[in-house]
Backbone as CSV, one residue per row, in Angstrom:
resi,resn,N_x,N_y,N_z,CA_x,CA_y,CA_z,C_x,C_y,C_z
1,UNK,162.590,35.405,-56.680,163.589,34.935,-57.652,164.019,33.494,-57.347
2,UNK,164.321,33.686,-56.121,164.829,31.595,-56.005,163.593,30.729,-55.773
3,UNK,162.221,31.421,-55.809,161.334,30.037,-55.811,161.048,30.067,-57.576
4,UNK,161.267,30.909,-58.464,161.045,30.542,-60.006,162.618,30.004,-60.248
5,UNK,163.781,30.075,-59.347,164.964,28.913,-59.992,164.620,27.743,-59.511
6,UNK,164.511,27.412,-58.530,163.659,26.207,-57.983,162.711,25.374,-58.944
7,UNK,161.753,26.159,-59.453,160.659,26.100,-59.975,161.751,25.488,-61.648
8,UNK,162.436,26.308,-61.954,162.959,26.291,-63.103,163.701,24.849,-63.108
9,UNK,164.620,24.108,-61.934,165.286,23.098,-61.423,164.309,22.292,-61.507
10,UNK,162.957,21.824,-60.770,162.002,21.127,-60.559,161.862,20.689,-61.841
11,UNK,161.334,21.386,-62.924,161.083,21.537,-64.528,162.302,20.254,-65.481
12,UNK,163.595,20.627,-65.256,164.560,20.367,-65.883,164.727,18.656,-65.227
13,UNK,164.038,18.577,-63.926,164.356,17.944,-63.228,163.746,16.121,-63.800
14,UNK,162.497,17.127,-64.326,161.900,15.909,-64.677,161.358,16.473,-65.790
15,UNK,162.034,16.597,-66.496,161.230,17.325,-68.293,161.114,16.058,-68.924
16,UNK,160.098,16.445,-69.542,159.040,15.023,-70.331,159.782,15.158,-71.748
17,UNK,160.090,13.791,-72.226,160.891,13.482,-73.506,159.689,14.772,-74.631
18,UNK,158.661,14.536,-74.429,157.635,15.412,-75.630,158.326,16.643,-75.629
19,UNK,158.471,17.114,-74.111,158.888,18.876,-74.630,160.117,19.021,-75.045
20,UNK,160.859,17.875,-75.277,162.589,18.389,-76.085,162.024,17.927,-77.482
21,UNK,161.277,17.144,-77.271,160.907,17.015,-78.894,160.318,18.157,-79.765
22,UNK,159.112,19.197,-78.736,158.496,20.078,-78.529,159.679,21.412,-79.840
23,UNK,160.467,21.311,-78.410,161.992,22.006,-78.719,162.644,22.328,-80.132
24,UNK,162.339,21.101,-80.230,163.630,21.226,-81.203,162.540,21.344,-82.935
25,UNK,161.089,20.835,-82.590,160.565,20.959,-84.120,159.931,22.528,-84.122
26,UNK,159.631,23.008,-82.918,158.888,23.860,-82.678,160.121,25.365,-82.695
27,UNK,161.179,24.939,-82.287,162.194,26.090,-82.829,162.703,25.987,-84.032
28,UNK,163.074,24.844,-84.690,163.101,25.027,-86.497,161.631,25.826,-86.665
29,UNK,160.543,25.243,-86.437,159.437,25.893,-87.135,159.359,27.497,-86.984
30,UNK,159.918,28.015,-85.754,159.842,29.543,-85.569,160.546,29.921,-86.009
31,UNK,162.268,29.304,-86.468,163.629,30.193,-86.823,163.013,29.923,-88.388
32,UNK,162.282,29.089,-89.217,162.670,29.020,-90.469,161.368,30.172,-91.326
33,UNK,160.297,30.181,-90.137,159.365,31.290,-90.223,160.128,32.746,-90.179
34,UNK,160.916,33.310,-89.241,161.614,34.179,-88.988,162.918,34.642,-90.585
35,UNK,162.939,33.257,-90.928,163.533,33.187,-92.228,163.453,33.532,-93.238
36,UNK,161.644,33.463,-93.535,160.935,33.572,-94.403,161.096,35.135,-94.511
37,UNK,160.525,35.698,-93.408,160.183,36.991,-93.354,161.287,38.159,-92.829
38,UNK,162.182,37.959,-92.679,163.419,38.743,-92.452,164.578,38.044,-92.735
39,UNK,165.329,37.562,-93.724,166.275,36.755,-94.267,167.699,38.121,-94.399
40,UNK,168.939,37.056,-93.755,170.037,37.940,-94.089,170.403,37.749,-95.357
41,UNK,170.374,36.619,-96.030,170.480,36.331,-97.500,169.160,35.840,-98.217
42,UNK,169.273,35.978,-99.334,168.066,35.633,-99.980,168.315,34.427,-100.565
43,UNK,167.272,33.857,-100.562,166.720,32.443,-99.956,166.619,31.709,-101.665
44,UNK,167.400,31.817,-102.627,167.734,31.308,-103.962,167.452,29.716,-104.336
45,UNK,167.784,29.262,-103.149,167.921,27.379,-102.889,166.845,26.889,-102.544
46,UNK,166.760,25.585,-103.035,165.415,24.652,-103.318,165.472,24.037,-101.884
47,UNK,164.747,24.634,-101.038,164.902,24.683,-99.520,163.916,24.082,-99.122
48,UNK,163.194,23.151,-99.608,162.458,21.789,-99.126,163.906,20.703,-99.315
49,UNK,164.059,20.908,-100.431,165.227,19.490,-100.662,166.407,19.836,-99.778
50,UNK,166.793,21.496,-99.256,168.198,21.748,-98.330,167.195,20.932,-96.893
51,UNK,166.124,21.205,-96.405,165.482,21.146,-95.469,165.467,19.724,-95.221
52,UNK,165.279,18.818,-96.602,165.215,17.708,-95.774,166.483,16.604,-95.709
53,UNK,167.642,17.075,-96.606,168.538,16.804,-96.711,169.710,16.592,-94.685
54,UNK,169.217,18.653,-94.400,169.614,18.576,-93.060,168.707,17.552,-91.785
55,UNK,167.620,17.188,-92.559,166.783,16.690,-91.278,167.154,15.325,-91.309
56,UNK,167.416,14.831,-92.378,168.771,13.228,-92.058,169.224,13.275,-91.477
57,UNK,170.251,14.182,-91.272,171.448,14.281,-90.358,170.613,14.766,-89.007
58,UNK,169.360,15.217,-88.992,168.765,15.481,-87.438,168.590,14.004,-86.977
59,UNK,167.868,13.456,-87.893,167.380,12.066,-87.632,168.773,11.184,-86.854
60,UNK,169.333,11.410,-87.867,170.982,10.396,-87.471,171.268,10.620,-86.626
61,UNK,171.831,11.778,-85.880,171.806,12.255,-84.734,171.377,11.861,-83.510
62,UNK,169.642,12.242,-83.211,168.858,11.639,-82.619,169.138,10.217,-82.406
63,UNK,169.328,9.845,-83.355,169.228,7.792,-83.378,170.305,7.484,-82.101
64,UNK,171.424,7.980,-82.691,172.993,7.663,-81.919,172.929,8.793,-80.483
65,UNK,172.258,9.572,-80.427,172.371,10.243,-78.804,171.620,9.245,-78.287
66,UNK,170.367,8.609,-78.575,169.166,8.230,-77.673,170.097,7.001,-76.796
67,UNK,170.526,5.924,-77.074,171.253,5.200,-76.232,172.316,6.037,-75.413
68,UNK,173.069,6.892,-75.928,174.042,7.474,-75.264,173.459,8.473,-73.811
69,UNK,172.443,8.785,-74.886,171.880,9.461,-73.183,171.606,8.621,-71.597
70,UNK,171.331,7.555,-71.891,171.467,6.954,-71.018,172.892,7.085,-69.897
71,UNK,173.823,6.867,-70.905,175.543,6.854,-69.911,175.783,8.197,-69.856
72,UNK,175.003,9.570,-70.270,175.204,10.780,-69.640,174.009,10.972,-68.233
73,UNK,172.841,10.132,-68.580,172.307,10.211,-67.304,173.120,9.662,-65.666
74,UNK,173.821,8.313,-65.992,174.419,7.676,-65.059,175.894,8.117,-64.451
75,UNK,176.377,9.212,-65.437,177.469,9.735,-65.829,177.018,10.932,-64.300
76,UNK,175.973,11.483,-64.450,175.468,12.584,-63.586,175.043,12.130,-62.521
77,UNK,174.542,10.192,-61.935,174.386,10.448,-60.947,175.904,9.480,-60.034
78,UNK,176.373,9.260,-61.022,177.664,8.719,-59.940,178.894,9.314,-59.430
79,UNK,178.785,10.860,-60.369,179.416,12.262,-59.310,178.628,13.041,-58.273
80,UNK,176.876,12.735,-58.256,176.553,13.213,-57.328,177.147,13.038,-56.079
81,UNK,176.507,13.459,-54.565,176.773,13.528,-53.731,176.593,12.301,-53.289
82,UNK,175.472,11.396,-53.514,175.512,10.455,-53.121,175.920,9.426,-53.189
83,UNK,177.161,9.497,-54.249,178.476,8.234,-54.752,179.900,8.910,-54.625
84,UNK,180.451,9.677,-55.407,181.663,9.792,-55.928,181.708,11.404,-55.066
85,UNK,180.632,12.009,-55.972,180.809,13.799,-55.163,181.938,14.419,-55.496
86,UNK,181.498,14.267,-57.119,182.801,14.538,-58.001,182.472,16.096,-58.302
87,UNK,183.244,17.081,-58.566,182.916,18.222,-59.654,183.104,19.549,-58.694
88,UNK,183.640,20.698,-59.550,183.171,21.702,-59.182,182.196,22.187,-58.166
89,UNK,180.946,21.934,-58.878,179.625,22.285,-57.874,179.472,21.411,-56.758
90,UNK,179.633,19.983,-56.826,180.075,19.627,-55.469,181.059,20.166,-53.926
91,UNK,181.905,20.395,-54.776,183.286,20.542,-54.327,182.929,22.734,-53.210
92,UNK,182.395,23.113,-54.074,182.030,24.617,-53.668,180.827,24.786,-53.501
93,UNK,180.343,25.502,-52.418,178.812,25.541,-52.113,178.634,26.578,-52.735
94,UNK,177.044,26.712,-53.189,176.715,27.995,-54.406,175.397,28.376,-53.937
95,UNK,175.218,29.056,-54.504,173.340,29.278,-54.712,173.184,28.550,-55.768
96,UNK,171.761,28.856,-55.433,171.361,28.132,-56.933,171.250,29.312,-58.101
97,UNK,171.551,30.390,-58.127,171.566,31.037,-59.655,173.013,30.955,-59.843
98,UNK,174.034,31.126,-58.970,175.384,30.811,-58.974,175.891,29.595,-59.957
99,UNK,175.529,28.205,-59.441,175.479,27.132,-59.384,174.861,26.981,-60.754
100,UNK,173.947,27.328,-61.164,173.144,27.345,-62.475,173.923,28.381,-63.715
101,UNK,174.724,29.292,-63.457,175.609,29.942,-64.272,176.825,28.978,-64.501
102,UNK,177.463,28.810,-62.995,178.384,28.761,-63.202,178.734,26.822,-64.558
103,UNK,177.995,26.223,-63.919,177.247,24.860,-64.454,177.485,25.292,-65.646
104,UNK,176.204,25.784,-66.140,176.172,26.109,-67.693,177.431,26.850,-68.797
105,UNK,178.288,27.768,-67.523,179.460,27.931,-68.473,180.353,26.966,-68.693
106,UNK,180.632,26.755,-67.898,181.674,24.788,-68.195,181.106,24.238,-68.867
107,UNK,180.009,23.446,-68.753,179.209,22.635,-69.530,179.423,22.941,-71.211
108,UNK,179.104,24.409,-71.350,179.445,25.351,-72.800,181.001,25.064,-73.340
109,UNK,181.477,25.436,-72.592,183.333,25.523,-72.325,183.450,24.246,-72.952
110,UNK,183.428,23.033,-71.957,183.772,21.462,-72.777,183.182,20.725,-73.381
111,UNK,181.735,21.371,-73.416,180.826,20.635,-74.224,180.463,20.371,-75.250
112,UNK,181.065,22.451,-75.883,180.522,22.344,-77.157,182.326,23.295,-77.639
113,UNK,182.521,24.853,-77.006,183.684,25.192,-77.244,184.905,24.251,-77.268
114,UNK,185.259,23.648,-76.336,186.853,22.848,-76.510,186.503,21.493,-77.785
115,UNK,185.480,20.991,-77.673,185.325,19.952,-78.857,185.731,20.607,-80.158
116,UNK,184.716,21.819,-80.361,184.854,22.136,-81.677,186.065,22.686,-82.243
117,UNK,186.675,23.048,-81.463,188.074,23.609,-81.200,188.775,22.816,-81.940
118,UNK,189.130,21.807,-80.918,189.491,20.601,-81.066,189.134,19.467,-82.446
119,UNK,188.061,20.137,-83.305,187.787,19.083,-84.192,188.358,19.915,-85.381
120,UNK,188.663,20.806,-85.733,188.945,21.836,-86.312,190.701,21.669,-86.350
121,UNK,191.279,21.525,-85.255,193.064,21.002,-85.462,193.483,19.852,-85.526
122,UNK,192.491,18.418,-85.374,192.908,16.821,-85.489,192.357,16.772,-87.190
123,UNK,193.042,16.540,-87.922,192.343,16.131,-89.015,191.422,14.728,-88.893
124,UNK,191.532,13.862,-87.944,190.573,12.813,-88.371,189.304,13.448,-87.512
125,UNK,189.294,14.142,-86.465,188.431,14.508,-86.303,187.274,15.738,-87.068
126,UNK,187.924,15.971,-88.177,187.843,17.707,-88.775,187.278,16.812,-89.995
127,UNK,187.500,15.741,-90.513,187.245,14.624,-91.156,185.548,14.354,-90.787
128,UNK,184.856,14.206,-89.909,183.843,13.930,-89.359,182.936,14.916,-89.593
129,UNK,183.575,16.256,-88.477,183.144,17.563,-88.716,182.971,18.515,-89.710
130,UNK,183.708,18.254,-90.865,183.467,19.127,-92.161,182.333,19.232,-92.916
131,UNK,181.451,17.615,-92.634,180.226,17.899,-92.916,179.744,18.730,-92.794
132,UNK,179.695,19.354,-91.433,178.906,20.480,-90.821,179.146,21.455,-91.558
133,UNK,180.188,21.425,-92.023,180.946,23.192,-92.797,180.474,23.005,-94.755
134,UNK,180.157,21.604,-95.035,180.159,21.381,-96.713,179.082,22.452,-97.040
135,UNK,177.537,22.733,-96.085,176.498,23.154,-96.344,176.773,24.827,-96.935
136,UNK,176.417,24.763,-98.154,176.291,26.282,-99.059,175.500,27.417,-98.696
137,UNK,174.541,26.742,-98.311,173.367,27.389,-97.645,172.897,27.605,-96.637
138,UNK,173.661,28.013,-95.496,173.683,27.856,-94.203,171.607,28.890,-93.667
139,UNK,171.558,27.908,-93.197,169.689,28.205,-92.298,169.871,27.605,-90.915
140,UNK,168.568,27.661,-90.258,168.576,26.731,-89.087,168.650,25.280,-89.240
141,UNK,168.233,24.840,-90.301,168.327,23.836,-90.149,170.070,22.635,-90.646
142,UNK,170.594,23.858,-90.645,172.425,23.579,-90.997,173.188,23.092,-89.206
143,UNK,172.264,23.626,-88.040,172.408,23.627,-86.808,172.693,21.674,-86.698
144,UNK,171.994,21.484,-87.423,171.552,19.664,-86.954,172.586,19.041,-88.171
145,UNK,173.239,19.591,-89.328,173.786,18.577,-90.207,175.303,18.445,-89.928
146,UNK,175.398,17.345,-88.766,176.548,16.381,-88.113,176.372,15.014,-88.563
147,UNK,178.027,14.873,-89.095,177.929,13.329,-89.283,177.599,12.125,-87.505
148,UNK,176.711,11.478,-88.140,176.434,10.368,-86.933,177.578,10.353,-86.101
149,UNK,179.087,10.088,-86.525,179.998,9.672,-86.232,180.473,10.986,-84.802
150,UNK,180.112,12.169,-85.707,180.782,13.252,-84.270,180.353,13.322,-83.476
151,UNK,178.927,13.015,-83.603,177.902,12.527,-81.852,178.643,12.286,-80.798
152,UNK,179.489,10.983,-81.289,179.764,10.416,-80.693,181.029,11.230,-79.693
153,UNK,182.033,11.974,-80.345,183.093,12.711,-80.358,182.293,13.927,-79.344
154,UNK,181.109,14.365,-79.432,180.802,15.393,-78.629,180.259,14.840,-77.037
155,UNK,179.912,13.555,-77.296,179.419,12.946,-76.404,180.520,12.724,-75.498
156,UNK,181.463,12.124,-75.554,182.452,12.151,-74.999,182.827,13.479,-74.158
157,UNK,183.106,14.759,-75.012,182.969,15.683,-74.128,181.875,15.989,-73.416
158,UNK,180.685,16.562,-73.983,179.655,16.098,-72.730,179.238,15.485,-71.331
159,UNK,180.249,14.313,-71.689,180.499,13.366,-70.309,181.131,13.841,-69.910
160,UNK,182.738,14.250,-70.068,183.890,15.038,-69.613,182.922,16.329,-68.761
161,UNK,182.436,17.317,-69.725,182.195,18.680,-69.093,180.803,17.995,-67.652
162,UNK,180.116,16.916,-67.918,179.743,16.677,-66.938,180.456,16.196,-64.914
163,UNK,181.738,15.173,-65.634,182.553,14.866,-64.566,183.263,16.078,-63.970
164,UNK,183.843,16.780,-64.813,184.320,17.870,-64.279,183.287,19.155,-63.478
165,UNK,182.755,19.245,-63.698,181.248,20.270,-63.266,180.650,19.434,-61.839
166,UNK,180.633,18.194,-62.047,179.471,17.416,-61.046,177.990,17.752,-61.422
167,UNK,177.745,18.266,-62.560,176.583,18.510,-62.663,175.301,17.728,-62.127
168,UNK,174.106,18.266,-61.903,173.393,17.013,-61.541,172.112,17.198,-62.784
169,UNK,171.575,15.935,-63.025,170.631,15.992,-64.037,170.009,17.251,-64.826
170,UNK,169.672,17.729,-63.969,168.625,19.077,-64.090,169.429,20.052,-64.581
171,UNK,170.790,19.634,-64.775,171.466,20.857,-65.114,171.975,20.230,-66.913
172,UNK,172.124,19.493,-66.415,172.744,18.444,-67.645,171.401,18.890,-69.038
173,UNK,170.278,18.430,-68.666,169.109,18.532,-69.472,168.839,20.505,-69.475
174,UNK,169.034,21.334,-68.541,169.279,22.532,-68.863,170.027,22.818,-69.886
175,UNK,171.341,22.950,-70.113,172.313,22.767,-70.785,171.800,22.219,-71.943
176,UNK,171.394,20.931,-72.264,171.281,20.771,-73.528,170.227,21.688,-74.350
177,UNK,169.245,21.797,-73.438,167.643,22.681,-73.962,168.051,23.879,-74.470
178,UNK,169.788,24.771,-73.612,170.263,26.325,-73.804,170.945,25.910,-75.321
179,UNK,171.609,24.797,-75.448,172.817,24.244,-76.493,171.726,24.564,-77.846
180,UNK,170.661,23.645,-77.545,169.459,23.323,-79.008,169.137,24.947,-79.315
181,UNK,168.670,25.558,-78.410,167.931,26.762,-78.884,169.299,27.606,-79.420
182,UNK,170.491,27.857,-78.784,171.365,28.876,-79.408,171.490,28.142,-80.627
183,UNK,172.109,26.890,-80.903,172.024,26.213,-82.093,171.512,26.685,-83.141
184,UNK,170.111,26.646,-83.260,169.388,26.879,-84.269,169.259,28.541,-84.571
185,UNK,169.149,28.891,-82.900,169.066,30.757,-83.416,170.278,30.905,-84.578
186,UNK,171.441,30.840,-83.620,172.968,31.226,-84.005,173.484,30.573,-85.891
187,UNK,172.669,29.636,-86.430,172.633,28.960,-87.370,171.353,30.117,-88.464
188,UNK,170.402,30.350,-87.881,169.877,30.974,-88.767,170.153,31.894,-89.425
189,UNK,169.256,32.039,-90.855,169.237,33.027,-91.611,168.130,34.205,-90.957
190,UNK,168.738,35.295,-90.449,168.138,35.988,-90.330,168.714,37.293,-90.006
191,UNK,168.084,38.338,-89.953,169.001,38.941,-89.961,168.315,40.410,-88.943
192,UNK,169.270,40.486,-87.805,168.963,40.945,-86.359,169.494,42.104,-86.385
193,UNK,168.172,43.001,-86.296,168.641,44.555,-86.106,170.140,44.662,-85.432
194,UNK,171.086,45.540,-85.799,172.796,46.165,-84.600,172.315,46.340,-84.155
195,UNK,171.421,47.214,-83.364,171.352,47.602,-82.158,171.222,46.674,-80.995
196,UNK,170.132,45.466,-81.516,170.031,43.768,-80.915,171.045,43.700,-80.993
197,UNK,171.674,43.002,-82.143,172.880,42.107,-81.868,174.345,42.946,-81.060
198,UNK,174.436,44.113,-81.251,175.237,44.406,-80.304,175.653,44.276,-78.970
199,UNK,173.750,44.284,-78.154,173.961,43.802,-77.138,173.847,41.931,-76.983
200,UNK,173.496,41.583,-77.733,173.407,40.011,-77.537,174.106,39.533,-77.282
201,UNK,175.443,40.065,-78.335,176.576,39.042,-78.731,177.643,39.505,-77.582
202,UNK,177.565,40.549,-76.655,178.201,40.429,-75.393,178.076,39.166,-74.401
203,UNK,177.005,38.654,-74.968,176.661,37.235,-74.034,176.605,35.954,-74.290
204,UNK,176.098,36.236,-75.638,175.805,35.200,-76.426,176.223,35.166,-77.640
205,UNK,176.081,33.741,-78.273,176.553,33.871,-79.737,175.489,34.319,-80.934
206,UNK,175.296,35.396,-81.640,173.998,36.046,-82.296,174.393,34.775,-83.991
207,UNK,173.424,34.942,-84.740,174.140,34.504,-86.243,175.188,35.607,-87.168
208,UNK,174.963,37.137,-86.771,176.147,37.823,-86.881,177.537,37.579,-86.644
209,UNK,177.259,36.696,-85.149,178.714,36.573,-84.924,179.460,35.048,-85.576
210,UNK,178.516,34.393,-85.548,178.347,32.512,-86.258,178.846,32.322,-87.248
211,UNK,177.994,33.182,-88.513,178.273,33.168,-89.750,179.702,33.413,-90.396
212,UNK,180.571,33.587,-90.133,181.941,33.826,-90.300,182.548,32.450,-90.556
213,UNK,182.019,31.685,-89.188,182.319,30.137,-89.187,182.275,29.391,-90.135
214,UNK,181.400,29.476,-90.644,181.217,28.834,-92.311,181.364,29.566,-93.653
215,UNK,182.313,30.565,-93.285,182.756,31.170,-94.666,184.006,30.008,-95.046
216,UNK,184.344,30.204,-96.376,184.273,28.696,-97.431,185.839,28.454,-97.149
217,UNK,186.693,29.443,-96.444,188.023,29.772,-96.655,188.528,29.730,-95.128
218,UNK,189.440,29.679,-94.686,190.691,29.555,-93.349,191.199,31.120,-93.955
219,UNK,191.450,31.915,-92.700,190.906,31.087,-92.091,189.843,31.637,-91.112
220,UNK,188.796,32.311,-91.435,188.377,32.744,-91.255,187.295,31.543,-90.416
221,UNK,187.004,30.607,-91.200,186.381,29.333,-90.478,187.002,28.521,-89.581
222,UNK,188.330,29.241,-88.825,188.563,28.668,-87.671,189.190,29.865,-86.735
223,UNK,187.365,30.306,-86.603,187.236,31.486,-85.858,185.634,31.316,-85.031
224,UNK,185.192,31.861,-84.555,183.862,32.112,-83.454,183.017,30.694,-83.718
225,UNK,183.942,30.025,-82.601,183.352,28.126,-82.604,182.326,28.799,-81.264
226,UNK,181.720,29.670,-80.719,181.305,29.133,-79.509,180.000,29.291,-80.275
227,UNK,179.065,28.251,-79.070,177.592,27.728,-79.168,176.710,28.535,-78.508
228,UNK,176.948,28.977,-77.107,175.919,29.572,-75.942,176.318,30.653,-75.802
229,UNK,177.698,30.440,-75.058,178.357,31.824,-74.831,179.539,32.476,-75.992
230,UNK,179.423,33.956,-76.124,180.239,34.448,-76.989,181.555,34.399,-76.513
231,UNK,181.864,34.344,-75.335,182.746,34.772,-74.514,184.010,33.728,-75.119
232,UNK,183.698,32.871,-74.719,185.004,31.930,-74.694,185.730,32.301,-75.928
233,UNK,185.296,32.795,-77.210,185.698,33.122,-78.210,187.010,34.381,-77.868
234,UNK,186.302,35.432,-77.234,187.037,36.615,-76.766,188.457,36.337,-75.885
235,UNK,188.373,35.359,-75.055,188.732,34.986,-74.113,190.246,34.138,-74.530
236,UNK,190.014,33.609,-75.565,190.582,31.953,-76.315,191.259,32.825,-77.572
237,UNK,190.508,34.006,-77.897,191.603,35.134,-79.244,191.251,34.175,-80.333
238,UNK,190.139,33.566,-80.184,189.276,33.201,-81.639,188.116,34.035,-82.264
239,UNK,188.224,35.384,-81.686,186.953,36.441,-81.976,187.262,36.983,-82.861
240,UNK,186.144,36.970,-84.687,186.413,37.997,-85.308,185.362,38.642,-85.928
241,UNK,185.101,40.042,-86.215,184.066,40.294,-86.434,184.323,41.170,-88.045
242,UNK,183.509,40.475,-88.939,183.533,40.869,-90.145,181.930,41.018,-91.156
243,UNK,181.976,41.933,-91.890,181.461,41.915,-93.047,180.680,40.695,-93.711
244,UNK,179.227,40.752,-92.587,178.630,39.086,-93.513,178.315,39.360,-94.902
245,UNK,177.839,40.086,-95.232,177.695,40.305,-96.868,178.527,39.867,-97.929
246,UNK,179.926,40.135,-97.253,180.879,39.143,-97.956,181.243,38.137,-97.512
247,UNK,180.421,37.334,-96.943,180.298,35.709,-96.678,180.307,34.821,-97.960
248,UNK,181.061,33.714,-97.993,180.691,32.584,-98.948,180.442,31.526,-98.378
249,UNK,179.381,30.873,-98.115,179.471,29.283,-97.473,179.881,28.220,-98.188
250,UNK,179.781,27.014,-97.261,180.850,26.202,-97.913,182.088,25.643,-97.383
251,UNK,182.768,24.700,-98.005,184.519,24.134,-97.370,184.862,24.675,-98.969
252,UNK,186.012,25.386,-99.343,186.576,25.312,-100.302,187.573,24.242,-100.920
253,UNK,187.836,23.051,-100.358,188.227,21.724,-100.590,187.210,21.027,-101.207
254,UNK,185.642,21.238,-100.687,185.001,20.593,-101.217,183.488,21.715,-101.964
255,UNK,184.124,21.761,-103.018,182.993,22.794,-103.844,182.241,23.046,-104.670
256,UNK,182.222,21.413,-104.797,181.378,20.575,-106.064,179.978,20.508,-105.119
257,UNK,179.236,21.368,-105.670,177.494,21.345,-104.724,177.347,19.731,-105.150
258,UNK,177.364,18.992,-106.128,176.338,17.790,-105.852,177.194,17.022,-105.614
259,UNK,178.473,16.986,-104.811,178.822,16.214,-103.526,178.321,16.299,-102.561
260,UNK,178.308,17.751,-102.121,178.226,18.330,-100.983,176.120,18.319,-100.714
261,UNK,175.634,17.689,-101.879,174.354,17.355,-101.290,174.566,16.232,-101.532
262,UNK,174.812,14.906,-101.568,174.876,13.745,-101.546,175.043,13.130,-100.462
263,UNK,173.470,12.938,-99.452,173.631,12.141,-98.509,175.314,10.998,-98.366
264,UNK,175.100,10.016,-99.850,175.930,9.015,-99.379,177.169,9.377,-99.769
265,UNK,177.710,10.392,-100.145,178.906,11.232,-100.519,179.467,11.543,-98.833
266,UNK,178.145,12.239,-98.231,178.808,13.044,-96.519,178.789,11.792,-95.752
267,UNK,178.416,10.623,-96.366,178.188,9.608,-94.689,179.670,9.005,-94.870
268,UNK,180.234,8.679,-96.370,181.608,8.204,-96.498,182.468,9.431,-96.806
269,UNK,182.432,10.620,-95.967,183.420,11.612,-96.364,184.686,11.509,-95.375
270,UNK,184.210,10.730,-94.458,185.540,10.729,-93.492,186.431,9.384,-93.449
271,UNK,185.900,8.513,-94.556,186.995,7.457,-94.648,187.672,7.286,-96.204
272,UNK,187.384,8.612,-97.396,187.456,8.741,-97.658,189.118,9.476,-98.104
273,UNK,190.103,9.975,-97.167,191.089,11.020,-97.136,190.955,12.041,-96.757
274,UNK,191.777,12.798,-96.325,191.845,13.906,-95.915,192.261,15.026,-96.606
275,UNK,191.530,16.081,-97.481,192.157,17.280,-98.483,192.822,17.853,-97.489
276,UNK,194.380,18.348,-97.825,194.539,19.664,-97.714,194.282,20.800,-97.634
277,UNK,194.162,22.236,-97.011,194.047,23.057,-96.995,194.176,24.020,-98.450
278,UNK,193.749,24.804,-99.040,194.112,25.210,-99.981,195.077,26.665,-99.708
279,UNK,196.164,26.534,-100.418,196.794,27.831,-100.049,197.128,28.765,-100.996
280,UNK,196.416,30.152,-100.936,195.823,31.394,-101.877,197.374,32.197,-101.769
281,UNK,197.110,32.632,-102.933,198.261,33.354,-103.080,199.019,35.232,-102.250
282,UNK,196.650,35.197,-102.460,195.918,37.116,-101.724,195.618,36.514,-100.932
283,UNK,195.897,36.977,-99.679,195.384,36.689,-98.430,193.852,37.712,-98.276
284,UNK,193.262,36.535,-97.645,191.456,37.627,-97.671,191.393,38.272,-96.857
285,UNK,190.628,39.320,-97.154,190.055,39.927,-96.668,188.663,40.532,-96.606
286,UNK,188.106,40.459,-95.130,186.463,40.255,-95.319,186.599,41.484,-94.261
């Protein structure tokens, strides 16, 4: 067991830019296959034009991490041991499967849970992020449609959950490889025997448990923000488990579909104002 974590460390240690690229086209290509052929909703939408609509926002993305990765690489080695000997895992000696859990839950925690949290109660930040929520048609490829701008906003935490952790590279690039793949699973349309997702979602976040997130209404969409782990949800009393069938996707502020596909509509949606919440008279129930 510890010469395949080793083995697994070695890997992460020095992973070749091809295999995250590998990653990330090669898991759209399996989740949207998986789509095809076992769909939780049926697939109504002109899903070349949803497909390439979200792959802008992959592109955009990509563009604005690639420099930034750099100051998360340098970010990881000036808490190592051999400068600062900042973090958690510094600070406590571990094993390495220890050390590799414990890593990856923080990392989860501030990386992706407290941001989204967090972007969801600042309106200028929720401003950025709503993009993510405009999409009607939630698939895997809804995983990647972030305005350029929140990159930046996650990046920040990223760095944070790195200083705090001490992570060292190999964990950092772990972490992101666990982030991409739940991403896209947890985003898909598909739809996963109970008996699976029962046990999954003890650990992880399934699209059973996801899909709630982007129902069109509060507040049900400021509920099960986590990415990797299910937990923090349980933990934080943001866990709810409902009835996807009666899902609507969508922001109900914004419910005009040919806004909400208008590239240059979502790139100026956050300097645009901030809607209000809408407030229903029947409180829902799903």
């Amino acid at each position: 067991m510890e010469e395949l974590l080793i083995e697994v460390k070695n890997y992460f240690m020095d992973m070749p830019t091809k295999h995250r690229s590998i990653l990330l086209v090669g898991g759209l290509a399996l989740f949207m296959i998986l789509e095809q052929g076992i769909p939780f909703f049926e697939m109504t939408y002109n899903r070349t034009k949803h497909t390439l609509h979200n792959l802008f926002f992959t592109l955009t993305t990509i563009l604005v991490n690639l420099p930034l990765a750099f100051l998360l690489l340098e970010t990881s080695r000036l808490v190592g041991p051999e400068h600062y000997n900042f973090g958690v895992l510094n600070w406590i000696e571990m094993d390495l499967w220890l050390q590799m859990l414990v890593g990856l839950m923080l990392m989860d925690f501030i990386g992706a849970w407290l941001i989204h949290f967090i972007e969801h109660k600042i309106k200028v930040l929720w401003q950025f992020h709503v993009i993510h929520h405009t999409d009607q048609h939630v698939d895997t490829t809804s995983g990647n449609r972030h305005h350029p701008g929140e990159s930046v906003f996650r990046f920040i935490f990223t760095a944070l959950a790195i200083i705090v952790t001490g992570a060292p590279i190999w964990l950092v690039f772990f972490y992101q490889t666990m982030s991409l793949i739940l991403t896209q699973f947890n985003h898909s349309n598909i739809r996963v025997p109970k008996w699976l997702d029962s046990f999954l979602v003890l650990f992880f976040c399934t699209p059973d448990m996801h899909r709630v997130h982007h129902h069109h209404r509060q507040p049900y969409s400021d509920s099960n923000y986590g990415n990797i782990f299910s937990f923090w949800d349980r933990i934080f009393g943001t866990y709810v488990k409902v009835d996807n069938e009666k899902l609507v996707y969508g922001v109900d502020t914004y419910p005009d579909a040919k806004d909400v596909e208008s590239i240059g509509f979502l790139l100026k949606l956050p300097f645009v104002g901030y809607r209000k919440m809408i407030e229903y008279e029947k409180e829902e129930k799903l």
